[in-house]
N, C-alpha and C positions, 0 to 999 in steps of 0.2 A: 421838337424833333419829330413829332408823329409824321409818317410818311404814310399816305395813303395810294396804291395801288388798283387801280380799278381794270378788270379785264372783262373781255365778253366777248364771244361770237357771231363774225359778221353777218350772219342772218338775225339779228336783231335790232330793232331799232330804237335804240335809248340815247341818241348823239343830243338827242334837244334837252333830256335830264340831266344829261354829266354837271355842269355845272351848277344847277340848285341843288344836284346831290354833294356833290364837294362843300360848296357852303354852310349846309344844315350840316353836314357830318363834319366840319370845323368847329362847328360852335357846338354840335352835341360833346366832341371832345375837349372843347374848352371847359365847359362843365361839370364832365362825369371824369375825365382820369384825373384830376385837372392839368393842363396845360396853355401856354400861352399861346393864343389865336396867330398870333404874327410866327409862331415856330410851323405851324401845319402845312405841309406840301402835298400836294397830292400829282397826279397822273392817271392819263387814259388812255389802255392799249385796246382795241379790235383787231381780233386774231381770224384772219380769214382763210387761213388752214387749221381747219380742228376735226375731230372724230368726237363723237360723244356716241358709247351706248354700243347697240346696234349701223350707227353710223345713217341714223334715219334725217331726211334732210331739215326735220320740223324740233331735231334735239339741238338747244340754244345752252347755252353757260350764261351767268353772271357772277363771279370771283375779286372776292376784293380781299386784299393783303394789309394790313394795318403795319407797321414797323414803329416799335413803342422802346423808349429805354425800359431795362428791367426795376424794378422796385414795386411793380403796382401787383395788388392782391388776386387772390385769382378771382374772388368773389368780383371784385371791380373789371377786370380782362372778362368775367362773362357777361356781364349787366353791357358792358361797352359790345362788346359783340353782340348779345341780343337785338340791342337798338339800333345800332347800323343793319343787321340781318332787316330788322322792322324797316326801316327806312328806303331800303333798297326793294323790296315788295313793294312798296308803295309807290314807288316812283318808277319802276320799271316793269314792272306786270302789267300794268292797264292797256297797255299798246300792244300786248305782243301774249292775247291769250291764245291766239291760235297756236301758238308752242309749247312744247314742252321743256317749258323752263327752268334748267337748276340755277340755284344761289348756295354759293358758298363765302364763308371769310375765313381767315387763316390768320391767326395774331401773333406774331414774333416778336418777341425782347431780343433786342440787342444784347449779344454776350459780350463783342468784342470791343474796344472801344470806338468813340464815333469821333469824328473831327468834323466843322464844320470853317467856314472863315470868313 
């Protein structure tokens, strides 16, 4: 079920990462929440209306949304966040120090129920 959501700011260039970042962040969640590899989906939106800040042209976002059923611990929801936070530094900073780059994630359990088919 994990849905991964990945957003950013079109002054940034991470279009050649998105892909090995979804991969690694499938298999890190294959074996830290655990879940099975074939349920992971992910997505990548570039928002090329944004404000950030001051509204300076050199402030970028990188925001990724996890979407998880409920049951996992919160000690496990942080360790899983920590390491995608790590992951996304790593692969999207090296290109783009001339920014001033924020990273965030946002982790939501599903309350309500999910269908899938």
């Amino acid at each position: 079920m994990p849905h991964l959501i990945l957003e950013c700011s079109d002054n940034i260039d991470i279009k050649a990462a998105v892909m090995p970042f979804f991969a690694q962040a499938h298999s890190l969640l294959e074996r830290l929440l655990p879940t099975q590899l074939s349920s992971c989906k992910s997505r990548f939106i570039c928002h090329n209306m944004f404000y950030l800040g001051s509204g300076q042209v050199n402030n970028a976002f990188v925001h990724l949304t996890l979407k998880i059923l409920a049951g996992r611990s919160d000690a496990t929801k942080e360790y899983v966040g920590r390491e995608l936070l790590s992951l996304m530094k790593k692969l999207f900073q090296q290109d783009n120090r001339a920014l001033n780059l924020e990273f965030s994630i946002e982790i939501i359990e599903t309350s309500s129920p999910y269908f899938k088919g």
